[in-house]
C-alpha positions as a Markdown table, in Angstrom:
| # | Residue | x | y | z |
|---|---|---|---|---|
| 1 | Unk | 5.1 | -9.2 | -25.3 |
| 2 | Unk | 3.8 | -12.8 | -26.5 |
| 3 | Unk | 0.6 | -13.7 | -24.4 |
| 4 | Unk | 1.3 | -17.3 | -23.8 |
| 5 | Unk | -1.8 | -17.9 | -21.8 |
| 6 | Unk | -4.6 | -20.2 | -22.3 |
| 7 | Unk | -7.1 | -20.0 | -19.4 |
| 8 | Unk | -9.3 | -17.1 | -20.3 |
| 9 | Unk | -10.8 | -16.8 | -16.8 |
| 10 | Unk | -9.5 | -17.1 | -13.5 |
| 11 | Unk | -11.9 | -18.5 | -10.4 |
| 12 | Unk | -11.4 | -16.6 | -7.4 |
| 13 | Unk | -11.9 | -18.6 | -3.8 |
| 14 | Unk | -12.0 | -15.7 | -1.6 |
| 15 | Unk | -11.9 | -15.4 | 1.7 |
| 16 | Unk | -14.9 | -18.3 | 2.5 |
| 17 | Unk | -17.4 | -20.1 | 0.6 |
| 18 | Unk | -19.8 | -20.2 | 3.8 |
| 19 | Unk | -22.8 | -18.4 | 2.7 |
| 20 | Unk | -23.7 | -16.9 | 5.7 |
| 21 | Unk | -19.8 | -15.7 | 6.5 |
| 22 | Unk | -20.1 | -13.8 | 3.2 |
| 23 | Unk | -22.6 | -11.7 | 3.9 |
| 24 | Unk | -20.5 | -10.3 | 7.3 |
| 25 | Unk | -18.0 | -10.3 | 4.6 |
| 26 | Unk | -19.9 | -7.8 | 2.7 |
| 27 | Unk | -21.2 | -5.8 | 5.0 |
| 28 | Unk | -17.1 | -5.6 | 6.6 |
| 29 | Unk | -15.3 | -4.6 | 3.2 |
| 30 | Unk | -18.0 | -2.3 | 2.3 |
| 31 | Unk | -17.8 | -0.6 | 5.4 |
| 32 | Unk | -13.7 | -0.3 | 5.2 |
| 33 | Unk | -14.1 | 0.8 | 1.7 |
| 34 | Unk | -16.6 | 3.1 | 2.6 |
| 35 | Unk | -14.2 | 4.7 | 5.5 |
| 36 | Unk | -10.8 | 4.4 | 3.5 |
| 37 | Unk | -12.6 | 6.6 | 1.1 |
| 38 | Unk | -14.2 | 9.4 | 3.2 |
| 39 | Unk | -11.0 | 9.2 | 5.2 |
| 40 | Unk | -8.5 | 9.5 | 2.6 |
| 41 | Unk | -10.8 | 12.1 | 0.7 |
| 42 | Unk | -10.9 | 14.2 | 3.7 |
| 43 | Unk | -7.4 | 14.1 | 4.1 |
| 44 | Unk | -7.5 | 15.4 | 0.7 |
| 45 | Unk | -9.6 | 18.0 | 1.0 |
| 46 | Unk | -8.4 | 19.4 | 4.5 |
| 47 | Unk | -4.5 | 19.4 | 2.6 |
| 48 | Unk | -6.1 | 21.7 | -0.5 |
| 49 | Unk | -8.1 | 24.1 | 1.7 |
| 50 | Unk | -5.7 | 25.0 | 4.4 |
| 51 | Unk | -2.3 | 27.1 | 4.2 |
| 52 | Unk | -0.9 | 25.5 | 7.0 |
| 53 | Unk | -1.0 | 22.0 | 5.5 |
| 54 | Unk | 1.1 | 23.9 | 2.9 |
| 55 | Unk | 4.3 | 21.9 | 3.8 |
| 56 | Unk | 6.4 | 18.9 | 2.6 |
| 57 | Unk | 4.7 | 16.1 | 4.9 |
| 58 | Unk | 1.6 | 17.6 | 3.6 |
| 59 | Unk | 2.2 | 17.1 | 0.6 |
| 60 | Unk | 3.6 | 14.0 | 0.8 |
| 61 | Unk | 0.3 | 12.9 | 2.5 |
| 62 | Unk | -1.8 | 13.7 | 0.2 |
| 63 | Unk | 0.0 | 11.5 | -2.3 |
| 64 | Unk | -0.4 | 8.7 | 0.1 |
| 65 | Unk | -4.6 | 9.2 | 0.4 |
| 66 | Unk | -4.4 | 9.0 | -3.5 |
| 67 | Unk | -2.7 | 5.6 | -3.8 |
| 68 | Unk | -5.0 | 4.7 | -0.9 |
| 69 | Unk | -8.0 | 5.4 | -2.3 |
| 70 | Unk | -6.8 | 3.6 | -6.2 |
| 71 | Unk | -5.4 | 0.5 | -3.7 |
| 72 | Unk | -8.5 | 0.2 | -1.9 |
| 73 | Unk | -10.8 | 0.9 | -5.5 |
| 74 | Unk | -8.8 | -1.6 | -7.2 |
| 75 | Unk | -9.0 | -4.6 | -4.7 |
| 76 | Unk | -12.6 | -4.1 | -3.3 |
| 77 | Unk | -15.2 | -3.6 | -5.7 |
| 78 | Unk | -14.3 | -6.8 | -7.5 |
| 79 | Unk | -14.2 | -8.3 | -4.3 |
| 80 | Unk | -17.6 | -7.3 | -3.3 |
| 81 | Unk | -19.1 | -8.4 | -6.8 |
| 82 | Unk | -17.7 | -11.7 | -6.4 |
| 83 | Unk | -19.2 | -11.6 | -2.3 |
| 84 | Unk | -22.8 | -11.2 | -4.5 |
| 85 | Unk | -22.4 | -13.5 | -7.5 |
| 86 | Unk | -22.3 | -17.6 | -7.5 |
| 87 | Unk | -19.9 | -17.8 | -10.6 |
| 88 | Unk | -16.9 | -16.0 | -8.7 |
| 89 | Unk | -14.8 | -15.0 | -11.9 |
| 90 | Unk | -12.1 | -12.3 | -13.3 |
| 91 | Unk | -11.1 | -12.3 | -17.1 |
| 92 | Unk | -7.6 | -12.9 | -17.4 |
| 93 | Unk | -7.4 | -9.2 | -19.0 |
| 94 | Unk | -8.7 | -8.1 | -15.9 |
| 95 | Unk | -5.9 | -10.2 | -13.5 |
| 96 | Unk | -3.8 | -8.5 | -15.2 |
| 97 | Unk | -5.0 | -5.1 | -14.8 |
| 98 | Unk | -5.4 | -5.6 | -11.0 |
| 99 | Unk | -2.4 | -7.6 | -10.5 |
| 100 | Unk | -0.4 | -4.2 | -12.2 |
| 101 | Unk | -2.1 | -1.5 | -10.1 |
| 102 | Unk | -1.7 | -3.0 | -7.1 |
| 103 | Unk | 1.6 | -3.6 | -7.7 |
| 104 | Unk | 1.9 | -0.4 | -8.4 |
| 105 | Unk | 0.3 | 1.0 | -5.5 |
| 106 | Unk | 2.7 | -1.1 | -3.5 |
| 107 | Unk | 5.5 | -0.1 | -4.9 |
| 108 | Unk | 4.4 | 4.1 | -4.1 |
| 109 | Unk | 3.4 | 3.5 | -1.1 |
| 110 | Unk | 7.3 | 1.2 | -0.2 |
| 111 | Unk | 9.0 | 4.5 | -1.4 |
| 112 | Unk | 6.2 | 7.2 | -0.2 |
| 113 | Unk | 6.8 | 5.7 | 3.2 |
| 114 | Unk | 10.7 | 6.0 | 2.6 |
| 115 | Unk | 10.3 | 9.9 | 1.3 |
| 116 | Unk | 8.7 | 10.7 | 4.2 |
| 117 | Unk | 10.8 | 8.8 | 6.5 |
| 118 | Unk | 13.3 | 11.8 | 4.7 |
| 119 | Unk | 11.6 | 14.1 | 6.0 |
| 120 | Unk | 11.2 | 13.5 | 9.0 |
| 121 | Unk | 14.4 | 12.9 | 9.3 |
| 122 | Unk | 15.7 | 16.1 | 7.7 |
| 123 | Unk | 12.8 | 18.0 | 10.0 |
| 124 | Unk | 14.5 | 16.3 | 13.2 |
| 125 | Unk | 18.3 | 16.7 | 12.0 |
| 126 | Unk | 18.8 | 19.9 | 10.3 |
| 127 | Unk | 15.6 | 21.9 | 11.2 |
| 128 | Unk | 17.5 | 25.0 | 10.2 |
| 129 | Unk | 18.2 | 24.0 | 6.8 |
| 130 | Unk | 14.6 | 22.3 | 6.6 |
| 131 | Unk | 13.0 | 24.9 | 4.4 |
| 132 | Unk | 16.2 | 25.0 | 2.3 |
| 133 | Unk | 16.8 | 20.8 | 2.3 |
| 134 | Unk | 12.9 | 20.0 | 1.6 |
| 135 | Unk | 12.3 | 23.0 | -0.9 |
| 136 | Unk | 9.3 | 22.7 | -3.6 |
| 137 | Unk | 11.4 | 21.8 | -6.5 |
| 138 | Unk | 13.0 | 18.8 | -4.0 |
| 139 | Unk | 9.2 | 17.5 | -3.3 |
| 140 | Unk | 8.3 | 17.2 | -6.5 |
| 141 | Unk | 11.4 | 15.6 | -7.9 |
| 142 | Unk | 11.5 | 12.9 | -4.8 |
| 143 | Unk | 7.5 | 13.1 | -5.6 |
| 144 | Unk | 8.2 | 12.4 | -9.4 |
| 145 | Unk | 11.0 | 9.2 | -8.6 |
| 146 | Unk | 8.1 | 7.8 | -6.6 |
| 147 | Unk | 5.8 | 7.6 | -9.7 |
| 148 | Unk | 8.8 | 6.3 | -11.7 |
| 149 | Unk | 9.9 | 3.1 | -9.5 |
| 150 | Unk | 6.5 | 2.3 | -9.1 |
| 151 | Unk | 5.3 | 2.5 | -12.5 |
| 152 | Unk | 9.2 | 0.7 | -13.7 |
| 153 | Unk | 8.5 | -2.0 | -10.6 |
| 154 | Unk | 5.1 | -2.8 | -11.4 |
| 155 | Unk | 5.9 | -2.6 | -15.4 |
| 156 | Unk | 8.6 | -5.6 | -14.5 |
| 157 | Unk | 6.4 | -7.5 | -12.1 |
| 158 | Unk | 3.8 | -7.6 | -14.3 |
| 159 | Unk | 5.9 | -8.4 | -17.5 |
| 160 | Unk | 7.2 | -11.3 | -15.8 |
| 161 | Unk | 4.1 | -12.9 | -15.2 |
| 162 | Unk | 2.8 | -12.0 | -18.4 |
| 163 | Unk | 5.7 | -14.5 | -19.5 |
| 164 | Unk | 4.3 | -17.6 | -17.6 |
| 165 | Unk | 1.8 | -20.0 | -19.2 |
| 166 | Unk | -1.5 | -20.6 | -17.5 |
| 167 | Unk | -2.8 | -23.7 | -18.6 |
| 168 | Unk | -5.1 | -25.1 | -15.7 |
| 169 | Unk | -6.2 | -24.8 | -12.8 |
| 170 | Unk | -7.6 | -22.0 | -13.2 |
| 171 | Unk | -8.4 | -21.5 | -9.2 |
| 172 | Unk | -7.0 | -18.6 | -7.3 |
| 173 | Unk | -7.2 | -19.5 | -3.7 |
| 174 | Unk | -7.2 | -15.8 | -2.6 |
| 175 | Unk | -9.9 | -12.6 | -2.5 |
| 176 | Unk | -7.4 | -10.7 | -5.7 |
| 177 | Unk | -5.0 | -10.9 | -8.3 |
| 178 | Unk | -1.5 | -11.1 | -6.6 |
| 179 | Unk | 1.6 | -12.6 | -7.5 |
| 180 | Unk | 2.1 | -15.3 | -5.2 |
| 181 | Unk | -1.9 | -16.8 | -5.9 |
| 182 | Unk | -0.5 | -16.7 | -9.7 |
| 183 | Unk | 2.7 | -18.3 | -9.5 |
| 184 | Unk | 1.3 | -21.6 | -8.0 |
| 185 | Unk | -0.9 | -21.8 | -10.9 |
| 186 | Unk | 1.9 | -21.2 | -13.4 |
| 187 | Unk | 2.4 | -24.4 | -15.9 |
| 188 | Unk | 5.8 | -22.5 | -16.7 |
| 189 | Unk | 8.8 | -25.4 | -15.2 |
| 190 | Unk | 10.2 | -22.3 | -13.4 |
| 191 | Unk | 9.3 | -19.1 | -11.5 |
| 192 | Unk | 12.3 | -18.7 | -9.7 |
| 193 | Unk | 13.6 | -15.3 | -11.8 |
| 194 | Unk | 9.9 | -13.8 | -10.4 |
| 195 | Unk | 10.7 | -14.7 | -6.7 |
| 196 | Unk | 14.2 | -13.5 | -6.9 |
| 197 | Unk | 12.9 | -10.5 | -8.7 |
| 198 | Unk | 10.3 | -9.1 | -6.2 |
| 199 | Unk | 12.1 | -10.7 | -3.0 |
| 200 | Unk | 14.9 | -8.0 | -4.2 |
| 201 | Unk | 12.6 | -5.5 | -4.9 |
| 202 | Unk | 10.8 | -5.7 | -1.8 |
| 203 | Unk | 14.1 | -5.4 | 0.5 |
| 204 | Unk | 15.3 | -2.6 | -1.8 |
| 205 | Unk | 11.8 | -0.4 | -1.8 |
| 206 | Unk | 11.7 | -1.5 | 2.4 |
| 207 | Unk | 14.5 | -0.6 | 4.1 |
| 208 | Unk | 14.7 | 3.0 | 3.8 |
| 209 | Unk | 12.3 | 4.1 | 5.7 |
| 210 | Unk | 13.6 | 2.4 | 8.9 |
| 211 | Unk | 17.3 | 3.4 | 8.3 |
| 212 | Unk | 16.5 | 6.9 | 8.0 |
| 213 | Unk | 14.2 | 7.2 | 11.4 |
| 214 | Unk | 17.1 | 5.0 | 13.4 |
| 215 | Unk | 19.7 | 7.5 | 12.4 |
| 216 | Unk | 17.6 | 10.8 | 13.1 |
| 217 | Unk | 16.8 | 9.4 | 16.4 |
| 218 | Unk | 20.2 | 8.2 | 17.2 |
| 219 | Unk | 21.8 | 11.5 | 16.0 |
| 220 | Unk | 19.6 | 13.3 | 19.0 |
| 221 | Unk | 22.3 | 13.3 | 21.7 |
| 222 | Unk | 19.9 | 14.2 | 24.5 |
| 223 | Unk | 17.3 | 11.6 | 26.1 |
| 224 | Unk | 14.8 | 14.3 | 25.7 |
| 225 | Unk | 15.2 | 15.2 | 22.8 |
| 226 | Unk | 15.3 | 11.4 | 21.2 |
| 227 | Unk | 11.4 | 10.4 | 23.3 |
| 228 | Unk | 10.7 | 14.1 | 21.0 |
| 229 | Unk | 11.6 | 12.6 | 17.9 |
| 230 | Unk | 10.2 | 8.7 | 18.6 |
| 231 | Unk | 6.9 | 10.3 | 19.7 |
| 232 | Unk | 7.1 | 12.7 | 16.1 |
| 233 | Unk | 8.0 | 9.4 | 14.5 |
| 234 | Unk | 5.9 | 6.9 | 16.6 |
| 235 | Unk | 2.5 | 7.1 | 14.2 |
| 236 | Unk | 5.3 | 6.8 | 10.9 |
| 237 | Unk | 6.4 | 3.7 | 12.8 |
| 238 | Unk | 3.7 | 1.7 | 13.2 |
| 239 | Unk | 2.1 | 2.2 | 9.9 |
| 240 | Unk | 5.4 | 1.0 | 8.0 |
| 241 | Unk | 5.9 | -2.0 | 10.6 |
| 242 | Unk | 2.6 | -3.1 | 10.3 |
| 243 | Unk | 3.0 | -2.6 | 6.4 |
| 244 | Unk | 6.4 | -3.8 | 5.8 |
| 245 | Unk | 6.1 | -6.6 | 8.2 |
| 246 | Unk | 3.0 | -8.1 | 6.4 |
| 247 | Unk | 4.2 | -7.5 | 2.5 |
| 248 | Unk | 8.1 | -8.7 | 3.6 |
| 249 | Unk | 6.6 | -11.9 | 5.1 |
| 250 | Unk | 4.3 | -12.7 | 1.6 |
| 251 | Unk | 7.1 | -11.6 | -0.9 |
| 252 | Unk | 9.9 | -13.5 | 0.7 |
| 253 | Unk | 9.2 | -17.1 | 0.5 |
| 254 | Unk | 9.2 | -19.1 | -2.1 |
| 255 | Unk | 6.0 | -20.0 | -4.4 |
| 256 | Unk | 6.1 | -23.8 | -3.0 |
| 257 | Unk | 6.0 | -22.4 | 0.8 |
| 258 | Unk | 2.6 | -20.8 | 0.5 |
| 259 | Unk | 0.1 | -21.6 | 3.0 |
| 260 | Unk | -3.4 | -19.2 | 0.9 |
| 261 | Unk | -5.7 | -19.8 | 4.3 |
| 262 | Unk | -3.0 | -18.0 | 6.2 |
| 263 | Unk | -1.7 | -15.8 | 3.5 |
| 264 | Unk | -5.1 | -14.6 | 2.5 |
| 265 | Unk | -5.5 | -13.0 | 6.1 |
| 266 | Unk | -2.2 | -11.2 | 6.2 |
| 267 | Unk | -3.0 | -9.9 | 2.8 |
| 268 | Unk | -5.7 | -8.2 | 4.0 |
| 269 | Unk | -3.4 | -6.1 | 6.3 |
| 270 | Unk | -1.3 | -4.5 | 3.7 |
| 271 | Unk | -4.1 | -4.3 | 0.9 |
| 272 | Unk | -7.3 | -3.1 | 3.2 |
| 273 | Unk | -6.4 | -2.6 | 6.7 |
| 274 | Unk | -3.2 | -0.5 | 6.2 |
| 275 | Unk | -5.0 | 2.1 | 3.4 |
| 276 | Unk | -8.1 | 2.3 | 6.0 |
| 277 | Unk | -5.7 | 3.2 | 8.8 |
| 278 | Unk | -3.5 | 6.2 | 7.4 |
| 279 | Unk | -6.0 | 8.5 | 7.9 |
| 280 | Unk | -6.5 | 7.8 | 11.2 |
| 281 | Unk | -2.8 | 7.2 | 12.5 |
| 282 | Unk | -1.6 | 10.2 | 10.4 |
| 283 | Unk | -4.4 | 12.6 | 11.4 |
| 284 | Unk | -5.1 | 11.6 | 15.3 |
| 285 | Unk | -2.1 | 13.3 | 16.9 |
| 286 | Unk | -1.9 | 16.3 | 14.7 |
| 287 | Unk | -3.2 | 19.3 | 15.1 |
| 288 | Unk | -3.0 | 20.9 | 12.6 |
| 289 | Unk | -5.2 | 18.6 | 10.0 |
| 290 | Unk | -7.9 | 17.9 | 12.5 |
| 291 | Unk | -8.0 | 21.8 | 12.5 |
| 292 | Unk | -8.0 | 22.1 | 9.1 |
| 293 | Unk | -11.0 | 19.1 | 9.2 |
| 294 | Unk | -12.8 | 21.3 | 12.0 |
| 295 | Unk | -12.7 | 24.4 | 9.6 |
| 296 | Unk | -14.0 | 22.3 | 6.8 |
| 297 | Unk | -16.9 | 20.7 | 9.1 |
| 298 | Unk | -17.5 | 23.7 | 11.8 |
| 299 | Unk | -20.3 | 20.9 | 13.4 |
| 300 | Unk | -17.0 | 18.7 | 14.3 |
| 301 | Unk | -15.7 | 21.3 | 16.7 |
| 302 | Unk | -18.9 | 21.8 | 19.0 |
């Protein structure tokens, strides 16, 4: 693929340019970094040590701490070196790179969401066919078509803006290589086959998760029984809204319609916020991982 680039470095804005502010700054991302990585590595940890995590959601969570933690590792560091540094740079090499992974990791974490919106769904609908339906040879094929749309969505996402010429500015008014930030900078007359591309991509990779939680609750014919499977599903719920909501709302528009000042903030909630808050939504109302955590740190339990 021709590399029809000619800025060499991008300039990254970031989030302000108020000295004082970026220290706060600092301090704030290092701390989420530093939770989103104990958090997601005790997830981890408490999934490999315990034979009652042995099950498909499990499984599938422990996926999701992964992405988190190379979503979280992709983003931040760079962002803290530029919070530290007057010359606030990345080499176009580097854009790259970062614009891929976490284009990848959105595109795992779009379909993770989906898988285990599966099963849940198959755990609320057929719960005697749940061993049989969500066997290991199904979890690690559904685990394997993960890793392939991601890697193919982020292969075409990336390819596409490989494609555009860069010729000046070379000013990203946001805190990371994304998409959007890129595509106003493009010298190229059109970008409209990358909107169309990852507008599609993004209602294909969203919708799934939703549509199968609405039909297990619906299928529940008893009013009991549906508050049973919204309260299961509630935690799911308001991680993917929060998530879909926020990445839907960037993707969709049109490169001429962004407002960066406003963007940059909702950005934050599907590429920080969202990967420090698994843990915590996905491990507070379950008993058995903050078991498995109490056996793994006996001092949590006195």
């Amino acid at each position: 693929m021709e590399n029809q680039s000619v800025v060499t470095t991008f300039i990254m804005v970031g989030l302000s340019s108020d000295t004082q502010l970026q220290v706060l700054l600092f301090v704030l991302f290092l701390s989420i970094y530093i939770i989103a990585l104990l958090g997601n590595l005790l997830i981890m940890a408490a999934v490999l040590s315990s034979s009652k995590l042995q099950r498909p959601m499990y499984f599938f969570l422990f996926h999701l701490a992964v992405v988190d933690i190379i979503c979280t590792s992709t983003i931040i560091p760079q962002m803290l070196g530029n919070l530290v540094v007057v010359r606030k740079s990345i080499s176009y090499p580097g854009c790259m790179a970062q614009l891929y992974f976490f284009t990848w990791c959105l595109g795992v974490e779009m379909v993770l969401f989906t898988v285990m919106a599966y099963d849940r769904y198959v755990a609320v609908c057929h719960p005697l066919r749940y061993s049989i339906m969500m066997n290991k040879t199904t979890c690690m094929g559904l685990s394997a078509l993960v890793m392939v749309i991601a890697v193919v969505n982020a292969l075409v996402h990336t390819g596409l803006v490989l494609q555009l010429t860069f010729c000046g500015p070379n000013i990203i008014n946001h805190f990371f290589c994304e998409i959007p930030s890129l595509l106003v900078l493009s010298c190229t007359r059109s970008v409209r086959i990358n909107e169309v591309m990852f507008f599609t991509a993004d209602i294909f990779l969203a919708m799934g998760s939703y549509c199968f939680i609405v039909r297990a609750i619906l299928r529940i014919k008893t009013t009991e029984g549906r508050r049973k499977a919204f309260s299961t599903c509630s935690s799911h719920l308001i991680v993917v809204s929060l998530y879909y909501s926020a990445v839907i709302y960037t993707y969709i528009r049109p490169a001429s319609s962004y407002s960066f000042n406003k963007d940059k903030i909702i950005a934050t909630l599907y590429s920080l916020v969202t990967p420090t808050v698994n843990p915590i939504v996905y491990t507070l109302r379950n008993k058995d991982v903050k078991m498995a955590i109490k056996k793994m740190l006996p001092h949590l339990g006195k």
